[in-house]
N, C-alpha and C positions, 0 to 999 in steps of 0.2 A: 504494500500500500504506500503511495506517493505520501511524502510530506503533506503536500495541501490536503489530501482526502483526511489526513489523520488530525489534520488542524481543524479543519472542519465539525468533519465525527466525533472531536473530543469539545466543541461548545456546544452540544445537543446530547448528550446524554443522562438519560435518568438514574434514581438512587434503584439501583439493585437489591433483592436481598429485603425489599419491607414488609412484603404482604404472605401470610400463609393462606393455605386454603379455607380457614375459618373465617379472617377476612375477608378472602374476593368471594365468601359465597353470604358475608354480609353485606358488601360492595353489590349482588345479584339483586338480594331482595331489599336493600334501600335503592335501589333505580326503583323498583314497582310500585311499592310498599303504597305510596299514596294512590292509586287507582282502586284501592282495597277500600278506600274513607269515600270516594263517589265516582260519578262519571260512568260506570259498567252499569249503575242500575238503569238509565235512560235506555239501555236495550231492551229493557221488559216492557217500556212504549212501546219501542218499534216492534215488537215480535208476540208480548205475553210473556207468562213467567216459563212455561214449559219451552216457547221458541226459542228464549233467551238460554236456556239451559244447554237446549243443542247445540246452539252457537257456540257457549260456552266452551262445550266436551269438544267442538271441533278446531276451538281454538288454542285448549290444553292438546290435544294430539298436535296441533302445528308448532307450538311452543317445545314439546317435550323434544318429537324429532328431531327438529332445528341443534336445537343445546344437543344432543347426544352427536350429532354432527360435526357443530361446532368443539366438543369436545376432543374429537378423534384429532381434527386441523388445530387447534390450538396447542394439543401437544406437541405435534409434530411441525410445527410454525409458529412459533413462541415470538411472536415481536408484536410491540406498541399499536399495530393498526387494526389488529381485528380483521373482521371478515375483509377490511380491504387487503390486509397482505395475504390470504389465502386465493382473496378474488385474483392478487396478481399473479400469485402461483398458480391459479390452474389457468387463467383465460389473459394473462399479459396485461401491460401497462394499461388499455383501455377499458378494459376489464376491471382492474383494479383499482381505476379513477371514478367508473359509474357506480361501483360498488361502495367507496369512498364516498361520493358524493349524497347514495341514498341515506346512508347512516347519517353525515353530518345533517344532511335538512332535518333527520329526526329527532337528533341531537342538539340542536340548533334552538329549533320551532318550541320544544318539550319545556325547556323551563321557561318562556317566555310566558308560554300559557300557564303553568304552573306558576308562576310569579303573580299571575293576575287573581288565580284563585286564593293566592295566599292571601294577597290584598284584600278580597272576601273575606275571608277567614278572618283579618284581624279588623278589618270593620266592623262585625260580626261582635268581636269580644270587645273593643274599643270604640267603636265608631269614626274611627281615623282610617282613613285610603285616600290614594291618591299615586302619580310617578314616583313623588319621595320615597313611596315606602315599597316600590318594585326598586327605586335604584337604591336605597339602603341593603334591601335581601341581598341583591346582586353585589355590592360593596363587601357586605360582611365576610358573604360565605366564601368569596373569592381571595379575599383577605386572608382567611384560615387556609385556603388552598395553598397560596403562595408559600406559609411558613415552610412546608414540606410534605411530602406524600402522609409516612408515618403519621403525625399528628392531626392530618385533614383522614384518616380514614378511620382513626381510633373516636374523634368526636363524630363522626359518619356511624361508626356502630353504636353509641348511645342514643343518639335522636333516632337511629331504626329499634333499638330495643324500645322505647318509649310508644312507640309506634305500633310495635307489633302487643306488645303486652295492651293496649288499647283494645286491639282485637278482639285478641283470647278474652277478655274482662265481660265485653259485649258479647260474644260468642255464648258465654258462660251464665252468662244472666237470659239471652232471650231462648236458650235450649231450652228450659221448662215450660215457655209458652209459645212455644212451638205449634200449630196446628197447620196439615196441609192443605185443609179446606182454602186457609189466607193464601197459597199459592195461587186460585182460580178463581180468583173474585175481579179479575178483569173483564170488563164493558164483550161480550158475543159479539165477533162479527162475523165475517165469510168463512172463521176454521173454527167457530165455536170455541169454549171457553179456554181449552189446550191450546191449540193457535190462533187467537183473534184475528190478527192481520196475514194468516197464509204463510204459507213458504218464502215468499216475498217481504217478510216481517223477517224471518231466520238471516236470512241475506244481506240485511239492512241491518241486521244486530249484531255480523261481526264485530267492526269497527268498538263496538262498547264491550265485547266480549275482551276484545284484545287488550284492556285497560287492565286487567286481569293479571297479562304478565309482561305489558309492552316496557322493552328496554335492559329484560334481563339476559340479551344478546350482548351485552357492554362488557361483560366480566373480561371476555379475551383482552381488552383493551389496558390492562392492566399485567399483561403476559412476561414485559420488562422489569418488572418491579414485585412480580414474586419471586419468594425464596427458593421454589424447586417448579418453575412453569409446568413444564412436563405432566408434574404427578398433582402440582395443587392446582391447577386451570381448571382440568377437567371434575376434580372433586369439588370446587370451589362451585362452577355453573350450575351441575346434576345436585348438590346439594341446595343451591340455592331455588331450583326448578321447582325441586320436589315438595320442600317448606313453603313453596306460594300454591302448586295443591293443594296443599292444606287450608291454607286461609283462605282462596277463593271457591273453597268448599264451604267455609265455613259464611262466609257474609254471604255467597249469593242464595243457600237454602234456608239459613238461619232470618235473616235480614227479613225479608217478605214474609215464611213464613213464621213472622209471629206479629208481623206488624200489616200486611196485606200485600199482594202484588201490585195493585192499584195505587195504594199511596205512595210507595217505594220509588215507583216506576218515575214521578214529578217530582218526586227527593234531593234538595241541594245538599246533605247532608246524611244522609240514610240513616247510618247507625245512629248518630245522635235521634231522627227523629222515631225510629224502631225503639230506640230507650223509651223514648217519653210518654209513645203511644200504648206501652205494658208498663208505667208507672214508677220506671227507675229513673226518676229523675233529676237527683244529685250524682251520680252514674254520668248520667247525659250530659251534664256539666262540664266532668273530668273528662271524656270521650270530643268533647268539642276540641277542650284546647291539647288535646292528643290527638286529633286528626291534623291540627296545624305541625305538630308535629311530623305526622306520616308526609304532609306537603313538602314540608324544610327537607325532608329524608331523601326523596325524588330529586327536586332542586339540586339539593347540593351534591348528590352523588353524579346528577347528568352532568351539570360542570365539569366535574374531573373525568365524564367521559369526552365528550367532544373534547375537551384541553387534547386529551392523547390524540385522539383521532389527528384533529390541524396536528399536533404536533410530527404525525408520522406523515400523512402527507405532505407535509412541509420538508422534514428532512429527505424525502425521497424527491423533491423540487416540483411534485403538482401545484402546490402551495409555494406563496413567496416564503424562501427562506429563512429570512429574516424570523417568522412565528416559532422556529424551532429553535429557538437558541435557549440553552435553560442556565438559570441562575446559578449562584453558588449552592444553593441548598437542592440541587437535580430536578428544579422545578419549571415547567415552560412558561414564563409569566405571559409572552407572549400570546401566546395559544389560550390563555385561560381570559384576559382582558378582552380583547377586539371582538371576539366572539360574544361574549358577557355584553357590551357595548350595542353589539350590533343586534342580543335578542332585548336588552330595555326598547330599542328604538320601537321593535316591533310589537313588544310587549303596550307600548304606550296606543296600539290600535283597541285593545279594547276587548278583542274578540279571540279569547281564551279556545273557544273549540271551533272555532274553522282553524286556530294553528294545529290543536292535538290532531284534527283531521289530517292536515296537509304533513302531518310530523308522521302519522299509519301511512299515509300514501307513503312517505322515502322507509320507513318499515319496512312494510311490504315485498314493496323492491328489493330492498335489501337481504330481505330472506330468502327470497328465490335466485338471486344471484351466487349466496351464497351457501344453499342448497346444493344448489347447480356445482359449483365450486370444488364440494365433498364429491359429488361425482364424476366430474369429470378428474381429479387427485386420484380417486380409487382406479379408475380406466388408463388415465397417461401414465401416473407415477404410482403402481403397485413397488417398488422398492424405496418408498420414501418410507423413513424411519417411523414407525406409529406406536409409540408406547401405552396408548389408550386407543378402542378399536371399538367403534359405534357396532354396537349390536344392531344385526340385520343389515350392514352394509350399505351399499345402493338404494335399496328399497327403504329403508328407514328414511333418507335423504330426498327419495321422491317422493313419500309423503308429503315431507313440508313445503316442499319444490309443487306439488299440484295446491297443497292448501293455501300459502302463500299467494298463488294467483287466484283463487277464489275469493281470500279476504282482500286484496287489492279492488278487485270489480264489487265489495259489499262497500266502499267506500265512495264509489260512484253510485250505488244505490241511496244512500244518506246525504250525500252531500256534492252534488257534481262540483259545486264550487273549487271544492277542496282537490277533487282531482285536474282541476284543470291548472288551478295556480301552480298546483305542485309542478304538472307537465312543463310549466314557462318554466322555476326554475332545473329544470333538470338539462334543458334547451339549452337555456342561459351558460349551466355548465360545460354540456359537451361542445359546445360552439368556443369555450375557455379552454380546455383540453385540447382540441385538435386545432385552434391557431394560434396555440401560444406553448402552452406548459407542458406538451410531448415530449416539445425543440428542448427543455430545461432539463430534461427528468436527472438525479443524479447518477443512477446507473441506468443501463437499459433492460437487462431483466431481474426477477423478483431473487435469482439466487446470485446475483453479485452484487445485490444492494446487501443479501442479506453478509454475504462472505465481505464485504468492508463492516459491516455493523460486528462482526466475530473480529478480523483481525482487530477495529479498534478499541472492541476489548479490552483486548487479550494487550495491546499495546501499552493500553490507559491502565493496570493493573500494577501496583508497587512492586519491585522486585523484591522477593527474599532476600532479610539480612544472611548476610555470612556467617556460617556460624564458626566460633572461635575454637582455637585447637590446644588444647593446654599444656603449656611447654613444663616439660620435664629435664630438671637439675640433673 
């Protein structure tokens, strides 16, 4: 490796070595964690509680395939970008910029919109909202980010523990008033009280099904920065997978029924209102300002995933350069501000779910890319090293690869809006890709970006002292 490559590679590297797999699979379920407190119950509008439920089971089989997927490429392609450096590995630099770029829009769009609801949230307890208090969140949590990975992902597991025990508390209280009659007390219409609004309701209730477990595809993206990538990635994701089975077990049968599918369904706050309406209502109290909690959990864990994302396309030169340079403490301040910057602006439009829509649209994409990904890796490169080996192969990866474009077209059923914005910037991008930042890219394929990211390791690592020989009189 040239001097300048090692000069380079050496002002973009991250802290090695911080995160086990009990972290990146708390890192999994604080990306979700808030989609658990609301937003998934508006599917039981579009669909009824039984539609909503399908949606559901189809969107847990699209989530689980995926991670077990991602699990297998993550071990075996352990770098900072996530599905985009596996995209570059199987389908080449263009490949691995469109994949790239679906994650960032969803990475991007996600706390923008989440910032607005927090803003809810704490009008709600205070009656204060306004920009201030999206560009304070934005301030703060970025703030914590900057001091260092470690300490941004150790205060990241207490506001998801905060979060998640909210749950369990609410779970635990409305099991005894549970009754399934409350599941089918939605308004009959063309599918009778199981499906009121048809098949055409199930279709249009992905997109809130997906809230369920959207974003805990992020964990790879932390691949640099664990202590044994390899062996905690893939424990880290499946662990974290399988703990949001749980809880979107528990709020979407518990929530409705015991409080009705009906009320649920117009719900800005479910659990708390499911508390109130069976009579726990100093419960509901605590549950309010712990869902603000589950919001902050989201928030600040997508920062620190888009931060990686710019940061990996940046140093492979899709992105200007300049965004990968990281601090003294292995932090990319860069990547964590501009980004931060550019979702207040959009944050300041107001309209919280045409972004999370347009955030499932680059989702979507992104899972079927990177579906595809895993098999075309298993087809080209059967002698790529795989220390972790998705059960079922192929076919587990075409699962998500068919379901993935299923719930892409249920987002056009909800919202065309949402999929056409999305379509400009996706445009936007590849029209950025192919007349400008092709011509940049820092290597030109995915395994001699990775073999300098190894030599400059291995360069940037202190050498052993000498050790001393004890002279004998």
């Amino acid at each position: 490796m040239s001097q300048i490559e090692q000069a380079y590679l050496a002002k973009r590297q991250l802290k090695r070595g911080t995160a086990g797999w009990i972290l990146l699979a708390g890192l999994g379920v604080s990306y979700v964690i808030s989609g658990n407190f609301a937003g998934w119950n508006f599917g039981i509008e579009q669909a009824g509680w039984a539609g909503f439920a399908i949606a559901a089971v189809l969107m847990a089989v699209m989530y689980l395939t995926l991670v077990l997927s991602l699990a297998e490429m993550s071990a075996a392609i352990p770098a900072a970008g996530g599905g985009y450096s596996f995209a570059r590995q199987a389908m080449g630099p263009a490949g691995g910029f469109m994949t790239g770029l679906a994650v960032l829009i969803e990475y991007a769009l996600a706390p923008a919109a989440i910032v607005i609801f927090i803003g809810a949230a704490v009008e709600s307890l205070t009656g204060l909202n306004g920009p201030w208090v999206y560009a304070l969140f934005y301030a703060v949590f970025i703030g914590i980010h900057l001091t260092g990975v470690g300490e941004a992902l150790k205060v990241m597991m207490v506001i998801s523990g905060l979060a998640v025990l909210a749950i369990l508390a609410t779970a635990l209280v409305l099991f005894g008033q549970f009754d399934s009659a409350n599941l089918m007390d939605m308004q009959a219409a063309e599918g009778g009280s199981w499906l009121p609004m048809g098949w055409y309701g199930v279709w249009a209730a992905l997109p809130f099904a997906m809230w369920l477990f959207l974003a805990v595809e992020g964990v790879p993206l932390a691949a640099e920065e664990a202590k044994d990538p390899a062996k905690d990635v893939p424990k880290g994701i499946i662990g974290a997978m399988l703990f949001l089975l749980l809880t979107a077990s528990l709020v979407v049968f518990l929530v409705p029924g015991a409080a009705g599918a009906q009320a649920m369904s117009i719900s800005e706050v479910p659990l708390v209102d499911a508390l109130n309406a069976v009579g726990a209502r100093d419960l509901a109290i605590t549950i309010n300002l712990l869902g603000l909690a589950g919001l902050v959990a989201s928030f600040f864990s997508i920062i620190y995933g888009y931060s990686r994302l710019v940061f990996a396309l940046s140093r492979a030169g899709y992105l200007p350069k300049s965004l990968s340079v990281t601090s003294e403490r292995k932090v990319p301040a860069r990547a964590l501000i501009l980004p931060g910057v550019l979702g207040f602006v959009a944050s300041l439009s107001g309209e919280g779910d045409l972004m999370l829509a347009m955030a499932v649209v680059g989702a979507t994409v992104s899972y079927a890319l990177m579906a595809y990904s895993h098999i075309l890796l298993r087809t080209q490169r059967p002698d790529l090293p795989r220390p972790y080996r998705t059960p079922g192969g192929r076919l587990t990866s075409g699962v998500a690869l068919v379901l993935a474009l299923v719930a892409l077209t249920g987002v056009y059923a909800f919202d065309p809006r949402a999929f056409w914005y999305t379509s400009v910037l996706f445009a936007l991008g590849a029209a950025y890709y192919f007349g400008y930042s092709r011509h940049h890219l820092v290597a030109k394929t995915a395994e001699e970006e990775f073999a300098l990211l190894a030599d400059a390791e291995a360069d940037l690592q202190p050498e052993p002292e000498a050790e001393l020989t004890p002279v004998v009189n």
